[in-house]
N, C-alpha and C positions, 0 to 999 in steps of 0.2 A: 325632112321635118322631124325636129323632136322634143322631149320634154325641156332639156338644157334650157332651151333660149322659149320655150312657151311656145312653139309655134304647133305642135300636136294639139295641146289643150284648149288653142285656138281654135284649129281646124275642127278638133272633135265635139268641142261646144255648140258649133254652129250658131255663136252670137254672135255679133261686131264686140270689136276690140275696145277695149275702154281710152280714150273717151269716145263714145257712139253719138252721131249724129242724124241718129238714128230718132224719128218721132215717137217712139213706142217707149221707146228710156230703156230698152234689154241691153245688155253689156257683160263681157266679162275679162276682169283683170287677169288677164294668162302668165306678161311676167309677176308679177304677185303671190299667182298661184304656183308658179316653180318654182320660188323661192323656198313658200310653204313647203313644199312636198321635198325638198333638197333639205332645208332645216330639221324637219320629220326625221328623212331618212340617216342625218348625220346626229342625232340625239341633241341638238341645239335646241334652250327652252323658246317655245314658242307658241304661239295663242291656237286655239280652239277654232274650228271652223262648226259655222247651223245654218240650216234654215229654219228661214223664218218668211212667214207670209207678211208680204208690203202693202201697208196701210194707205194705200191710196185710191184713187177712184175708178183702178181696174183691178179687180179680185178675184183675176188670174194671176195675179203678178205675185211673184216670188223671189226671195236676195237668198244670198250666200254672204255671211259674214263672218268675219275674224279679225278681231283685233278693233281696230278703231277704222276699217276698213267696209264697205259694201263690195264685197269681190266679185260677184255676179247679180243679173235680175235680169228674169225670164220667168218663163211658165214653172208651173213647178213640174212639168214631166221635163224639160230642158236641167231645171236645176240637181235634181234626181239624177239626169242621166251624166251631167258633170259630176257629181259623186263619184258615182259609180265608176268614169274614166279614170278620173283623182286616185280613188281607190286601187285599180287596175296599173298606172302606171305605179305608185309606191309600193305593190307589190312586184311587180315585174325588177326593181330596182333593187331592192333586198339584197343580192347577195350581190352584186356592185360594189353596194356603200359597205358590208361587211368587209369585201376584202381593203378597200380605202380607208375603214378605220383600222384594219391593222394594220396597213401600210404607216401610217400618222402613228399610231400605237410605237409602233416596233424605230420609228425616226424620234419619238420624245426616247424613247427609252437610250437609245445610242448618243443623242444632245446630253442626256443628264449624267451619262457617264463620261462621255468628254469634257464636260463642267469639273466632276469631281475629279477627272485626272489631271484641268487644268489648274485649278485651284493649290493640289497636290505638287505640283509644278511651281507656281509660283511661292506657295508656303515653303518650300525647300532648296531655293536659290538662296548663296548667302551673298552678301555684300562683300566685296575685294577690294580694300583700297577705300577712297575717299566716295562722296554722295554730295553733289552739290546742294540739292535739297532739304538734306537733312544733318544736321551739326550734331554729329555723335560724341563729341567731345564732355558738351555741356551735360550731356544725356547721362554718361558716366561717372561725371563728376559729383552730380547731386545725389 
């Protein structure tokens, strides 16, 4: 099991998975939350995660939100302690996505100089002979 595909932050939530059919209404969106923590770790802009206590008619209940999303509701020692995983796995990640963004890094860098040697390339081939395309004739006459 792991963070990739949400099945850690499933396990380690200890909620049902979203959607819960669950009578209590506790849930939490695991892939949602990889995404977050994958976005985080690759500096992709992305929304804010809180909680916040749930105005409803049990005032135990507590969400996790981000975005236009409810990504979790549970207790607030359950939501707490999904933090605290959250937190735990994107640090555990760190130096992963470091060396992946300069893997990506150091692959733009070698695309952008093959662009400018292709470019170079094509600016410096000359025309031989005729161009069905293009009527160089008239071109020089005017």
């Amino acid at each position: 099991m792991g963070y990739a595909d949400g099945s850690a932050i499933l396990e380690n939530s200890g909620l049902p998975a979203f959607p819960s059919s669950e009578p209590s209404g506790v849930y939490v969106m695991h892939y949602r939350l990889a995404v977050f923590i994958y976005l985080r770790l690759f500096r992709f802009q992305t929304y804010s995660v809180r909680r916040e206590r749930v105005n409803t008619y049990k005032p135990d209940r507590w969400s996790l939100t981000g975005g236009d999303y409810t990504l979790a509701v549970g207790t607030e020692n359950q939501i707490d302690l999904l933090i605290a995983d959250l937190d735990r796995h994107q640090e555990s990640e760190i130096e992963n996505a470091l060396r992946l963004r300069g893997n990506a890094e150091a692959l733009q860098s070698r695309y952008m100089k093959f662009l400018q040697q292709l470019d170079y390339a094509i600016a410096s081939r000359r025309l031989r002979g005729r161009c069905d395309l293009v009527n160089f004739g008239d071109w020089w006459n005017n």
